[in-house]
C-alpha positions as YAML, in Angstrom:
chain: A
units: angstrom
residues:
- id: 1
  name: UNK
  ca: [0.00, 0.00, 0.00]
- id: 2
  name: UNK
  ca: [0.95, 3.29, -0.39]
- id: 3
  name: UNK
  ca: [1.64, 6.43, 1.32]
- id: 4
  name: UNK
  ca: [-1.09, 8.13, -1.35]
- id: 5
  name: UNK
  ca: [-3.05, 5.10, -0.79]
- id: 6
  name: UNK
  ca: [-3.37, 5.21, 2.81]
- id: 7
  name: UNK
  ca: [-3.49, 8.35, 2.92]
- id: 8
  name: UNK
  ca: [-7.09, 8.30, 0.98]
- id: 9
  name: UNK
  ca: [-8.22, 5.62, 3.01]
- id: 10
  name: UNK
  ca: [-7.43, 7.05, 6.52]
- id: 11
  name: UNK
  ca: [-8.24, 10.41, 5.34]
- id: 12
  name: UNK
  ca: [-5.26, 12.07, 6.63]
- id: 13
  name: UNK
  ca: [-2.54, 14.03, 4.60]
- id: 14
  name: UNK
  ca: [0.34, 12.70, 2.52]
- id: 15
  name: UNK
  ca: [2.46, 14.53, 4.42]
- id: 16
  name: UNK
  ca: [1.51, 13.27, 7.79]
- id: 17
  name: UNK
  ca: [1.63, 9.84, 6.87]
- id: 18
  name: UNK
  ca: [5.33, 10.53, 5.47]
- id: 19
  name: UNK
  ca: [6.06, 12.47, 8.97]
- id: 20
  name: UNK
  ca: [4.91, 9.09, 10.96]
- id: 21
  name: UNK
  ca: [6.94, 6.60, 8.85]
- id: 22
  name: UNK
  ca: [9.80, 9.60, 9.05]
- id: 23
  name: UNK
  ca: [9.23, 9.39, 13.29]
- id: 24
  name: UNK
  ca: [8.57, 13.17, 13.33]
- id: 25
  name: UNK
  ca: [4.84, 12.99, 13.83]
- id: 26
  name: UNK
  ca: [3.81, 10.80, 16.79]
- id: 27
  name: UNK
  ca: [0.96, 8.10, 15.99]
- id: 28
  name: UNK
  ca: [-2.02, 8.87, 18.33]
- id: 29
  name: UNK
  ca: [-4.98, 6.85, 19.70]
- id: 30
  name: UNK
  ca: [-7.09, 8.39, 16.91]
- id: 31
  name: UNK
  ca: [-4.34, 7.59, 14.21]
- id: 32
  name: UNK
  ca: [-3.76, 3.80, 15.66]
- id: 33
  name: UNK
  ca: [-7.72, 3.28, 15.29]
- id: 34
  name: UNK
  ca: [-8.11, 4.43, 11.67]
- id: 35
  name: UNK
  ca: [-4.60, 2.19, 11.02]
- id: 36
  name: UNK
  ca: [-6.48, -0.75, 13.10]
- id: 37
  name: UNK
  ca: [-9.48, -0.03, 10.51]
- id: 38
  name: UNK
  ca: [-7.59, 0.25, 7.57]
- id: 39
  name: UNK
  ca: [-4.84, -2.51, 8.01]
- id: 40
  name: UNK
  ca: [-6.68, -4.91, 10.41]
- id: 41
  name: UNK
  ca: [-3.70, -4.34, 12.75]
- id: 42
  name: UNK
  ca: [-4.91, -3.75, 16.70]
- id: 43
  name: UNK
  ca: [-4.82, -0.35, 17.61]
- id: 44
  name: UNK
  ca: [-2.75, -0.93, 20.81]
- id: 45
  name: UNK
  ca: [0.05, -2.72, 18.78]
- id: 46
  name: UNK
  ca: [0.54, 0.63, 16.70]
- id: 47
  name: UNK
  ca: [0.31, 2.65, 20.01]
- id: 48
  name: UNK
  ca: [2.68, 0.24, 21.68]
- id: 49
  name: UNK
  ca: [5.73, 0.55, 18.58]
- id: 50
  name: UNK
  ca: [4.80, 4.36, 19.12]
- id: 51
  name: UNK
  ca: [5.82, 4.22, 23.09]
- id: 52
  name: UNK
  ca: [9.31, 2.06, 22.55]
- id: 53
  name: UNK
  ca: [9.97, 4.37, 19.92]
- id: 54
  name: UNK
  ca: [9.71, 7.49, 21.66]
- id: 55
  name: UNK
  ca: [11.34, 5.58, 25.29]
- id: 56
  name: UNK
  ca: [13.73, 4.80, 23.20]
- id: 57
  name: UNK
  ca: [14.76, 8.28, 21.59]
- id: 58
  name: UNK
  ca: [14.26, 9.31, 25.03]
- id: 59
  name: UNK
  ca: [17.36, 6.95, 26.26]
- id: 60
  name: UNK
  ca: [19.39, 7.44, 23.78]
- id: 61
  name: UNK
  ca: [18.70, 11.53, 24.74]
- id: 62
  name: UNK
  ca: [19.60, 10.48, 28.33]
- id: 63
  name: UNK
  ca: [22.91, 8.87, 27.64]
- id: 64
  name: UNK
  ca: [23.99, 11.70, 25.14]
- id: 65
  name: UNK
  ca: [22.89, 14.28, 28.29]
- id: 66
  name: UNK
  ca: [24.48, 11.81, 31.06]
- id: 67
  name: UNK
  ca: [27.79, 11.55, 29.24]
- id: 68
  name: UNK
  ca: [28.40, 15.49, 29.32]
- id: 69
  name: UNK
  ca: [26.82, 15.87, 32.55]
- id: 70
  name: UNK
  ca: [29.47, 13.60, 34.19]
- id: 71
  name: UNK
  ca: [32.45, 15.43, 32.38]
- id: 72
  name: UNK
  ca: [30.96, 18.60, 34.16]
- id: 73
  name: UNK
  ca: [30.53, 16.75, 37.49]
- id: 74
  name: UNK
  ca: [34.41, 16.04, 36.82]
- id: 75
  name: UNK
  ca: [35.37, 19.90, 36.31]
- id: 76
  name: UNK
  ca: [33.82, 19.61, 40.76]
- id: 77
  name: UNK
  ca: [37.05, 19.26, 42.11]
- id: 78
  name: UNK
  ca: [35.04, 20.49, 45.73]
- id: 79
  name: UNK
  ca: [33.11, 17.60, 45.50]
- id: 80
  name: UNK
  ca: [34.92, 16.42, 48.93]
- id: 81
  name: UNK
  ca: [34.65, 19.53, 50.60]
- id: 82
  name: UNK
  ca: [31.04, 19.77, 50.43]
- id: 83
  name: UNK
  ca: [30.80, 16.22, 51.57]
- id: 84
  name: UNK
  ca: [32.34, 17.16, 54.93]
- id: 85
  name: UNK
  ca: [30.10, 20.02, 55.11]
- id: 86
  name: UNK
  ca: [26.96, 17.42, 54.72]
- id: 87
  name: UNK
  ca: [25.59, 18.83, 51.57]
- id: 88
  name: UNK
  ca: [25.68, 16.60, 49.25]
- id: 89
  name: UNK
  ca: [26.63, 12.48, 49.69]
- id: 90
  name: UNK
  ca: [29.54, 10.41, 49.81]
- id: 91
  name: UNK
  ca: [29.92, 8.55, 46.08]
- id: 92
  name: UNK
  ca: [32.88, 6.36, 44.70]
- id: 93
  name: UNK
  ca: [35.56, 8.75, 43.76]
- id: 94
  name: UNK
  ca: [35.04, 7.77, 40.28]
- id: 95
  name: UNK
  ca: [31.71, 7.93, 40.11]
- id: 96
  name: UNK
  ca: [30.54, 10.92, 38.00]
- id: 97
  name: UNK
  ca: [27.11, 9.72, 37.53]
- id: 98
  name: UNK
  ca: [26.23, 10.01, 41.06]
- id: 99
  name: UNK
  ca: [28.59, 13.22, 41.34]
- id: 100
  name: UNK
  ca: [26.20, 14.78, 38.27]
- id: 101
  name: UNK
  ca: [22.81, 13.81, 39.90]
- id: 102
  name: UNK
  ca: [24.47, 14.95, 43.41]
- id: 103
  name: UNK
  ca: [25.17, 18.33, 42.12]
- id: 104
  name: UNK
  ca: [21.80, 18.81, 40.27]
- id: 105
  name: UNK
  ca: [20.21, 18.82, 43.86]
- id: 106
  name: UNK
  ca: [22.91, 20.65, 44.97]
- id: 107
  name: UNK
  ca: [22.42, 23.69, 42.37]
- id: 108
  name: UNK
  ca: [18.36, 23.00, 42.44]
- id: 109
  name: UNK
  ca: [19.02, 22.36, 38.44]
- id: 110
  name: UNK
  ca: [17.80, 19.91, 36.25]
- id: 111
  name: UNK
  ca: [21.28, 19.88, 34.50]
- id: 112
  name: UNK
  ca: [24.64, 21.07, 35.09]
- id: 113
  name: UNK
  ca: [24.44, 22.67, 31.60]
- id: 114
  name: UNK
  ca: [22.37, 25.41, 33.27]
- id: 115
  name: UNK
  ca: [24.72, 26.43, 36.05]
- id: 116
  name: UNK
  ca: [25.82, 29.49, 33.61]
- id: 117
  name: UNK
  ca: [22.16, 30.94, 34.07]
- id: 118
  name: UNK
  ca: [21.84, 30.35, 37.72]
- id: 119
  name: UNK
  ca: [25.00, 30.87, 39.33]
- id: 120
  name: UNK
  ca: [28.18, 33.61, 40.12]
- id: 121
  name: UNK
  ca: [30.56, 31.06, 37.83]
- id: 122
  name: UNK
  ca: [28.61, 32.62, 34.65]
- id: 123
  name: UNK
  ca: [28.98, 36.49, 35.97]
- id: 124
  name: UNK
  ca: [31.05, 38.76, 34.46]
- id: 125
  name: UNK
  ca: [32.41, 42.43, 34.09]
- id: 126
  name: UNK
  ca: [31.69, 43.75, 37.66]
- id: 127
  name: UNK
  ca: [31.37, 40.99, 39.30]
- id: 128
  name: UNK
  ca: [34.85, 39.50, 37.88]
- id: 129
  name: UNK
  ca: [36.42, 42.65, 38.33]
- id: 130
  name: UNK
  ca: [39.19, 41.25, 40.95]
- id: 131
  name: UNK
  ca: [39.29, 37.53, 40.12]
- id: 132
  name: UNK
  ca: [42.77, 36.01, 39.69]
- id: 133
  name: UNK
  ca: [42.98, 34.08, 36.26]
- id: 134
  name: UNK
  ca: [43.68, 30.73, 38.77]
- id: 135
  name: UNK
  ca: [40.35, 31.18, 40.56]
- id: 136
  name: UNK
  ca: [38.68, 27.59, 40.23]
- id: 137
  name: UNK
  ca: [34.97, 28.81, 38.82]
- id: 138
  name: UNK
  ca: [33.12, 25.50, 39.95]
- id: 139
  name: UNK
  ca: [34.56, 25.34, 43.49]
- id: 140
  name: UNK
  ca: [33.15, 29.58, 43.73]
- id: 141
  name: UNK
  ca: [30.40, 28.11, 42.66]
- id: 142
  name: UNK
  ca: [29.75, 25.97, 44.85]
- id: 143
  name: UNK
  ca: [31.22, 27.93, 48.05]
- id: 144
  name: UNK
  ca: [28.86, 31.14, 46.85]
- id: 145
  name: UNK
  ca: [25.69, 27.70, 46.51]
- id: 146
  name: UNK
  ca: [26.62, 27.03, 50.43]
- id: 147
  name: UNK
  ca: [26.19, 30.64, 51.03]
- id: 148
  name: UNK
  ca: [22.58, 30.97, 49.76]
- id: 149
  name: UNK
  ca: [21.73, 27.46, 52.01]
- id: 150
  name: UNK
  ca: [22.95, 28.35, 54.51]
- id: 151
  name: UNK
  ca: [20.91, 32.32, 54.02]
- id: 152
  name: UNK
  ca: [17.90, 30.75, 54.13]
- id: 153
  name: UNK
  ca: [18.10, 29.90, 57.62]
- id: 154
  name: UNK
  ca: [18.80, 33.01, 58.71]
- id: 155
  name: UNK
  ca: [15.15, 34.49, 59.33]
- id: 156
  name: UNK
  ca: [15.76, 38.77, 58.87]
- id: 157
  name: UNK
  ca: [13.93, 42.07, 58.59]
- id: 158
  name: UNK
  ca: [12.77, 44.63, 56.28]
- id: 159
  name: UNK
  ca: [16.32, 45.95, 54.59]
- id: 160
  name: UNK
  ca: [17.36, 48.95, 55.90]
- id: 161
  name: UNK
  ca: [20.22, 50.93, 54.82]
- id: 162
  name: UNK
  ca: [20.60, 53.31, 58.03]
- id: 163
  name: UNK
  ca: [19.97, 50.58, 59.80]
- id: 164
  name: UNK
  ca: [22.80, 48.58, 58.77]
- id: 165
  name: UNK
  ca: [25.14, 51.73, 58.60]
- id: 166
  name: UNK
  ca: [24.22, 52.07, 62.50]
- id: 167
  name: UNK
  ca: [24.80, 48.45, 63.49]
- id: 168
  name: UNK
  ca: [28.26, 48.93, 62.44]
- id: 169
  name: UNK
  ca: [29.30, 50.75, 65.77]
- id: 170
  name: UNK
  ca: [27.94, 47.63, 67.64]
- id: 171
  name: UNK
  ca: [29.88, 45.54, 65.52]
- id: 172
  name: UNK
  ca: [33.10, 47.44, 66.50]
- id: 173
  name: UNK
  ca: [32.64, 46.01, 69.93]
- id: 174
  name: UNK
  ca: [32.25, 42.85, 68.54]
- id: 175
  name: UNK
  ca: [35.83, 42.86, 66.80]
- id: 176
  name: UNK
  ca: [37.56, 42.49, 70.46]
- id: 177
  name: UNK
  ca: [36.10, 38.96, 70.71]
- id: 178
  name: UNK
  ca: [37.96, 35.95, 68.88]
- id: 179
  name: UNK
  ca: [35.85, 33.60, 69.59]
- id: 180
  name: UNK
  ca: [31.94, 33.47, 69.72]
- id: 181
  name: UNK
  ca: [30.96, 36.48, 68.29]
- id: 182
  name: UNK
  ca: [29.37, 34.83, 65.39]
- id: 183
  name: UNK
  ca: [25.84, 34.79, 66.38]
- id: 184
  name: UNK
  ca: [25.81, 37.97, 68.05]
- id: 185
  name: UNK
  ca: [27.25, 39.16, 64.26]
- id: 186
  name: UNK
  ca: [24.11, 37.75, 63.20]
- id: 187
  name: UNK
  ca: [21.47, 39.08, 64.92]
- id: 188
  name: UNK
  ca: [22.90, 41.75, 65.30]
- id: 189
  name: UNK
  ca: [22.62, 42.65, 61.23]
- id: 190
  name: UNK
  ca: [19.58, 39.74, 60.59]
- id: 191
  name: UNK
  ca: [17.49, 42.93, 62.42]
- id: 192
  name: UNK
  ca: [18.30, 44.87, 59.49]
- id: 193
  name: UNK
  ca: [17.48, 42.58, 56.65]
- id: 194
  name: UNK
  ca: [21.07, 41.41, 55.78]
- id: 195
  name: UNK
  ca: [22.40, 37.39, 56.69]
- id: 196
  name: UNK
  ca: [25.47, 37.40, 57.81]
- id: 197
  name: UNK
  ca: [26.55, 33.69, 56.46]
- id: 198
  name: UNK
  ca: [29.77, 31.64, 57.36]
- id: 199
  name: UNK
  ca: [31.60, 29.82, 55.11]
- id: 200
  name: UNK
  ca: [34.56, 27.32, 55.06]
- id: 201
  name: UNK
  ca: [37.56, 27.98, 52.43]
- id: 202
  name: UNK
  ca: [37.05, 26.41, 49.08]
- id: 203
  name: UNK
  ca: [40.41, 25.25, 47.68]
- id: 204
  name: UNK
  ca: [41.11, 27.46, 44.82]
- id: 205
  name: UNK
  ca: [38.51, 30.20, 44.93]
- id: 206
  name: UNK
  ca: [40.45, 33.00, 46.19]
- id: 207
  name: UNK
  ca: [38.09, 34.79, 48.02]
- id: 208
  name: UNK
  ca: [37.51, 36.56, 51.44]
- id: 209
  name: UNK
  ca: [33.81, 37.84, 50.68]
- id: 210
  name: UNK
  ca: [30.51, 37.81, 48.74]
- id: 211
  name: UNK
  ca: [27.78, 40.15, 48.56]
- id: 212
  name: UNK
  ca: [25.11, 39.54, 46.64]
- id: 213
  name: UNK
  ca: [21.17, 39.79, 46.70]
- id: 214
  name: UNK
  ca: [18.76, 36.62, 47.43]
- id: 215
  name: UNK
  ca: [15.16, 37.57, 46.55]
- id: 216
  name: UNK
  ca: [15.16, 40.37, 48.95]
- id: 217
  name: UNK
  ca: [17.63, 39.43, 51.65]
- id: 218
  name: UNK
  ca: [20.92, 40.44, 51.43]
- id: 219
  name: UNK
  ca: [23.62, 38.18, 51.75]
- id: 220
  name: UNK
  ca: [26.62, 38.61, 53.03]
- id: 221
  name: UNK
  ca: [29.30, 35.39, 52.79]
- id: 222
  name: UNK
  ca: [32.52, 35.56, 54.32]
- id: 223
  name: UNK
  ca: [35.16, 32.93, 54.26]
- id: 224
  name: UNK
  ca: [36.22, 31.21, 57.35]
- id: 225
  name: UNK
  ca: [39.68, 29.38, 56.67]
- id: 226
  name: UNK
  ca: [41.52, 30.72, 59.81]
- id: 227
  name: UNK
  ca: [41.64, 34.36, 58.98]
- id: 228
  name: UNK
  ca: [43.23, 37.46, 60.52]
- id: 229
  name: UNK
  ca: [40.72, 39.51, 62.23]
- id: 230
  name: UNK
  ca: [41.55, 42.87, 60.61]
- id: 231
  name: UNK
  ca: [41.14, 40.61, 57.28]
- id: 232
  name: UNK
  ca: [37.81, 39.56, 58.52]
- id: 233
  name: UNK
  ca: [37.02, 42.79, 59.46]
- id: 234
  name: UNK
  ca: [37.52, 44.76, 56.72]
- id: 235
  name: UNK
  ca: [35.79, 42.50, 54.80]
- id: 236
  name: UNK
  ca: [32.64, 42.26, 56.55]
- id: 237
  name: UNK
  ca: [32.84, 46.24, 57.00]
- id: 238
  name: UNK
  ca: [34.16, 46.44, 52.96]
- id: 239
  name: UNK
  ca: [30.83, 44.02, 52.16]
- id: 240
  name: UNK
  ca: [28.43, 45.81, 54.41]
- id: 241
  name: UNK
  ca: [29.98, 49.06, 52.39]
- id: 242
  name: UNK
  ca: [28.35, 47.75, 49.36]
- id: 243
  name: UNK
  ca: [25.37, 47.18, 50.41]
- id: 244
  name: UNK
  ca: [24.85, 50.74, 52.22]
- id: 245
  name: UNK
  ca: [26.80, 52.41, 49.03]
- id: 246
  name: UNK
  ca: [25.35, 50.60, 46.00]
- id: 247
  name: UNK
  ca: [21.52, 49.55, 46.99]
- id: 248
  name: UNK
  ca: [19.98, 45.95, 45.33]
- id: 249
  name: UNK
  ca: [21.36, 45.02, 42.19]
- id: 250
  name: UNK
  ca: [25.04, 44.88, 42.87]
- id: 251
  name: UNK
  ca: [26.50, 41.53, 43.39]
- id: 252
  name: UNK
  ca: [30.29, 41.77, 44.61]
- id: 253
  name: UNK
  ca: [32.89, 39.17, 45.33]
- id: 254
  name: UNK
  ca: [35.98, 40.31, 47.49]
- id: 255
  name: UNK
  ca: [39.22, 38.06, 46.61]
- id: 256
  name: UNK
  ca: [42.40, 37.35, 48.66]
- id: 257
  name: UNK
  ca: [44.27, 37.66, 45.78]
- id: 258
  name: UNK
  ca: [43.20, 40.86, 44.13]
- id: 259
  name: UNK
  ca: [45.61, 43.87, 43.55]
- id: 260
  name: UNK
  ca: [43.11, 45.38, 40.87]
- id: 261
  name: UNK
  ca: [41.25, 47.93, 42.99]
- id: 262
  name: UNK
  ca: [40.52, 50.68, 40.41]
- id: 263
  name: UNK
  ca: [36.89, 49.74, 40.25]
- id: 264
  name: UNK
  ca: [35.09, 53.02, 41.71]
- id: 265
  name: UNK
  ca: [32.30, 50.97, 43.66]
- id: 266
  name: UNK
  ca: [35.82, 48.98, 44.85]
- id: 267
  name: UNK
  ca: [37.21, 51.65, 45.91]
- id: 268
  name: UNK
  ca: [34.32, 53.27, 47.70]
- id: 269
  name: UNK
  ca: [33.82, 50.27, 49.82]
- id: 270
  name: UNK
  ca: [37.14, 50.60, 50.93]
- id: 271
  name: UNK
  ca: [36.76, 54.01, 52.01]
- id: 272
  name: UNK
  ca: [33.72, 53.80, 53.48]
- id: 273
  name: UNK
  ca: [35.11, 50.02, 55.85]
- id: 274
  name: UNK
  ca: [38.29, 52.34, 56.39]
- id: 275
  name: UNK
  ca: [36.26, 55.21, 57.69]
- id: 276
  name: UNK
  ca: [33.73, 53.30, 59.92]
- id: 277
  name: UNK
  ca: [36.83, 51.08, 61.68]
- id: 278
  name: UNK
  ca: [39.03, 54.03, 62.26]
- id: 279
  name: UNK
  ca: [37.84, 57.49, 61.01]
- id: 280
  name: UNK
  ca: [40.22, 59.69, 59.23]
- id: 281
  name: UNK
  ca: [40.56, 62.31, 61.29]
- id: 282
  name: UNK
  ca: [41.39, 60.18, 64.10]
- id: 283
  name: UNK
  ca: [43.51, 58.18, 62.09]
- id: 284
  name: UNK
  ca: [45.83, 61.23, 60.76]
- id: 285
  name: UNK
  ca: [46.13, 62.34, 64.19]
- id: 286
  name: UNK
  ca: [47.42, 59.48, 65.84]
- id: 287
  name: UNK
  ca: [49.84, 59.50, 62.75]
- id: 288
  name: UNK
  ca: [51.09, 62.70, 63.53]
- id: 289
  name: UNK
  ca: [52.53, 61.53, 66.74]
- id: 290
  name: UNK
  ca: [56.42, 61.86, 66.54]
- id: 291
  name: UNK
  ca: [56.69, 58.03, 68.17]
- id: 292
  name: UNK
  ca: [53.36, 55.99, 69.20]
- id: 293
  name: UNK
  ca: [53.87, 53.22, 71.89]
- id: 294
  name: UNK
  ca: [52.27, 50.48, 72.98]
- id: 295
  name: UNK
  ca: [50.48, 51.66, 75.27]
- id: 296
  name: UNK
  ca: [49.21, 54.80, 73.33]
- id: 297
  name: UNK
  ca: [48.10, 52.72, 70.54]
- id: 298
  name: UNK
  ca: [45.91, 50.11, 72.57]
- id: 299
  name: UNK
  ca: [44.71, 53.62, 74.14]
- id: 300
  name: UNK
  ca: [43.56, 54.58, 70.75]
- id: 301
  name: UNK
  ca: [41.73, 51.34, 69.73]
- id: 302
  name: UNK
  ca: [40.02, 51.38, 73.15]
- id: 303
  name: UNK
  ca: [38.64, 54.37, 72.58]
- id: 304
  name: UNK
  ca: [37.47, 53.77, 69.10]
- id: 305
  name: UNK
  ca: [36.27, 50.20, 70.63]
- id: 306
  name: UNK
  ca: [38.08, 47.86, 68.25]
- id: 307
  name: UNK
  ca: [40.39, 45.29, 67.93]
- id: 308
  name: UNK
  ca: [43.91, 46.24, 68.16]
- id: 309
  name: UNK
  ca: [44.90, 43.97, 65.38]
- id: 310
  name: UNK
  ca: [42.97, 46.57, 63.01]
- id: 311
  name: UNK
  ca: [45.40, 48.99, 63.96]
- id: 312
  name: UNK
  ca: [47.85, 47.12, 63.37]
- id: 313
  name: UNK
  ca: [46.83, 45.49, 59.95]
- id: 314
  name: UNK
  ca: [46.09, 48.59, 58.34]
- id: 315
  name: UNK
  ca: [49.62, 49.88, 59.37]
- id: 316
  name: UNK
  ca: [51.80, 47.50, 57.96]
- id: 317
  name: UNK
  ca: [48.98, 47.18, 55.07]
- id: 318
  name: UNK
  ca: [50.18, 51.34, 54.76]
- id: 319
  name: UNK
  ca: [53.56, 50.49, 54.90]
- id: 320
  name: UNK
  ca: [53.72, 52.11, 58.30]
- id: 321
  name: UNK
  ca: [54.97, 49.34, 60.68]
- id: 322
  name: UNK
  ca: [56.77, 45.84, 59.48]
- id: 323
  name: UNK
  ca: [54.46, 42.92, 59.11]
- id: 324
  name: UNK
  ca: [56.90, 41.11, 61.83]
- id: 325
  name: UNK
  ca: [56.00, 43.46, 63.99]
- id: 326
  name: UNK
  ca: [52.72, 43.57, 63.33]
- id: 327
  name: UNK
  ca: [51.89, 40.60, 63.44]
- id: 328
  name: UNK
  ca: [52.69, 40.39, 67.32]
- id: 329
  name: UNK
  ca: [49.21, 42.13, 67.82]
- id: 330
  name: UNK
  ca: [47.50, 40.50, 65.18]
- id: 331
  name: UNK
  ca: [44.99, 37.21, 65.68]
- id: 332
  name: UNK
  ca: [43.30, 34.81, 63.95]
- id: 333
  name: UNK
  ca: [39.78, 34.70, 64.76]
- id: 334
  name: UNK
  ca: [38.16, 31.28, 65.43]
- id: 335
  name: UNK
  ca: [34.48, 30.29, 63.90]
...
């Protein structure tokens, strides 16, 4: 029979027919009856070769999709870091399948192909601005992914730019403690509609900060690995800068690394985490001391209720006093 022939008797087009044979028009129910009519084959055995057709186009899809999904899942060299933090689960070291389909829950995507459209590894211009050409754009990924889980446990308020601009003075206190100030960072700034979220070093991101917006909570990420705290400090004050300075669209990443800091917005964040640590005018004075002890200088930071290692930091930063001998009054803070 042919496709002119069976076309008059089923009554549907020449082309159709050709499409079905050509498996680029599905056969329906209604197309399997008037074949059962016309050929005396059972409906259901035309609907069933339609099904295995189309499961099997579908598999073959799969495995095409499967095969680059793994090589992406192998580009997650953080894979084992984010198994110590509990995020994802423990898989064969080899086995990328389970790695892929891991990650897709991870990233809330249906493929790894659509990380660009989702995530800070696609950004560029702005955001970029700083990044060292080494930075490892899967592991930010993934460190900037843990930032936004762990935001959405932080419950906060209505956004509030003088808000956070004031909380800043009680966070000053704050920088005397080394240890368990975390929370009271928190809640302190959760009042104010910005999260305040912890994060463990990612091996080969680079980075000491991340600002960014989540719906309408601000986020503000800052990397844990055994900092300084007049590192820490100036980036949560640098961070906190951008949100007060340049309102809800900007998204910002802050990397050890970076010496490129002729970015105006970069630059104004500096100045303004400078300013509210230790104000200019204070600042210049002290410096105009012919010799500053000690004594004088913890006077100073007492007064201005910070740390003394910011003092210290920003001196040797300024070429003022030798990192040695800074870094007698510097500390690591402990999260």
């Amino acid at each position: 029979m042919s496709q002119k022939d069976l076309a008059d008797r089923t009554g549907l087009t020449e082309k159709h027919i050709s499409q079905i044979i050509n498996g680029k028009a599905s056969i329906t129910p209604a197309t399997a009856i008037k074949l059962e009519r016309v050929v005396g084959v059972k409906a259901v055995f035309w609907m069933n070769l339609e099904r295995n057709y189309r499961i099997t186009l579908a598999r073959l899809e799969a495995e095409s999709v499967q095969a680059q999904e793994q090589e992406i899942a192998k580009a997650f060299s953080c894979y084992s870091e984010l198994v110590e933090l509990g995020v994802v689960a423990k898989v064969a070291v080899k086995d990328y399948a389970k790695k892929a389909e891991n990650l897709m829950r991870y990233f809330r995507v249906d493929s790894l192909t659509f990380l660009p459209n989702v995530q800070t590894m696609a950004y560029s211009g702005v955001v970029f601005r700083n990044m060292a050409k080494d930075v490892n754009h899967e592991s930010l990924a993934a460190w900037l992914r843990y930032g936004e889980i762990e935001a959405e446990k932080i419950s906060v308020g209505t956004f509030s730019a003088s808000g956070v601009k004031s909380a800043l003075k009680e966070a000053k206190k704050l920088t005397t403690q080394p240890v368990d100030f975390e929370k009271a960072l928190q809640v302190l700034f959760a009042q104010h509609g910005v999260a305040i979220v912890y994060a463990p070093y990612f091996k080969n991101t680079k980075i000491n900060g991340a600002t960014r917006w989540v719906g309408d909570k601000a986020v503000v990420q800052l990397n844990t690995k055994g900092t300084y705290g007049d590192i820490f400090w100036f980036t949560l004050f640098h961070e906190i800068g951008h949100l007060v300075l340049h309102g809800k669209k900007g998204k910002f990443l802050n990397f050890t690394s970076s010496s490129d800091r002729d970015e105006k917005q970069e630059q104004e964040a500096d100045a303004f985490a400078l300013e509210q640590l230790i104000p200019t005018e204070a600042y210049e004075k002290l410096l105009r001391r012919p010799q500053i002890t000690v004594a004088e200088a913890q006077g100073f930071c007492n007064v201005l209720d910070i740390d003394f290692g910011i003092l210290a930091g920003r001196l040797a930063y300024e070429g003022k006093l030798s990192w040695p001998a800074a870094s007698k009054f510097r500390r690591k803070i402990t999260i």
